[in-house]
N, C-alpha and C positions, 0 to 999 in steps of 0.2 A: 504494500500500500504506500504511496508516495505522497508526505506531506509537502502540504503546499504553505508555503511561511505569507502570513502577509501582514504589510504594513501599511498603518494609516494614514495619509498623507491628505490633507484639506479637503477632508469628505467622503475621499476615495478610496478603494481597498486597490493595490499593487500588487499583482499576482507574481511567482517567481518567473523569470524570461521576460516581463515587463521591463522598458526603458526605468533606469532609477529618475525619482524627481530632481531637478536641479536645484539650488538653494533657494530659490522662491516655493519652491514643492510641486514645480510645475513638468510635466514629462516632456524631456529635450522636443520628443518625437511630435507633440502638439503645435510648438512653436514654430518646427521645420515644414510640418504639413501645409499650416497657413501660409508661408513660405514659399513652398514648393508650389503653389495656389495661386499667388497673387492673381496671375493672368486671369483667375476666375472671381474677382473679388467685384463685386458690382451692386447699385443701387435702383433703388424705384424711384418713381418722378416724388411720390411724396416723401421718400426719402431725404432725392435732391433739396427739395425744399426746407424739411426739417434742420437737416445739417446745416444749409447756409442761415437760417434764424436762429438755432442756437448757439453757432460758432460767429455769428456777423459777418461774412465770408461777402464776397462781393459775386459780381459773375466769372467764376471761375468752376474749371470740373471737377468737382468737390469727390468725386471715385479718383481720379489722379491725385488731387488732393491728399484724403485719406490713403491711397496708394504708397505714396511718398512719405508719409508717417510711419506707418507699418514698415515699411524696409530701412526707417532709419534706425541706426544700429545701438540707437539710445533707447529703442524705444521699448516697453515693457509688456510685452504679450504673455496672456495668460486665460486658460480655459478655466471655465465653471460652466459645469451641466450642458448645455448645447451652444453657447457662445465663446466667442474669445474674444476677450476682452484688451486693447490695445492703449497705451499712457504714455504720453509724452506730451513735453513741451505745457504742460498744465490741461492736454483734452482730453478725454477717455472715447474712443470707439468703438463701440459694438457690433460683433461680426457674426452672422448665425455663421456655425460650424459645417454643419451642411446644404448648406446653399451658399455659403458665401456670400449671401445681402447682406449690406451694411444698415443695419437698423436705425442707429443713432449715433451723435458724436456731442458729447458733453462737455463743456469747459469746467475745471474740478478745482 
């Protein structure tokens, strides 16, 4: 019988052959996927709109925008339950995890 050791890590049980969580508690492999994704990271029109009234954005393409976030290398990505959640520079954006819509972007 093969025990399986697991650890609890912000919610989540870690199974053994699971990537380990990085020092945030966050699994490398979550950050890389979004990553690996970008190309599929996209919004809706009431999206577009949300994001530029709550960030004050002007006419600018606010998915390049957010794009450009998320790949900066400062920036702090990290999954809870089906989003990932993206921090820099003072905004948070929020990404569903399978679909890639960008839901919202908060100034924090």
């Amino acid at each position: 019988m093969q025990v399986q050791c697991l650890l609890r890590v912000c919610g989540r049980k870690w199974k053994n052959g699971d990537s380990p969580p990085d020092q945030e508690g966050v699994k490398m492999d979550d950050k890389k996927i979004l990553l690996d994704n970008i190309e599929k990271v996209h919004t809706t029109e009431m999206g577009v709109d949300r994001i530029k009234r709550n960030l004050k954005l002007g006419d600018i393409d606010v998915v390049e925008f957010c794009k450009g976030k998320i790949l900066d290398s400062h920036c702090n990505i990290y999954k809870q339950g089906k989003n990932w959640y993206c921090e820099i520079d003072g905004i948070k954006i929020t990404v569903n995890s399978f679909s890639y819509t960008i839901i919202t972007a908060h100034k924090v």
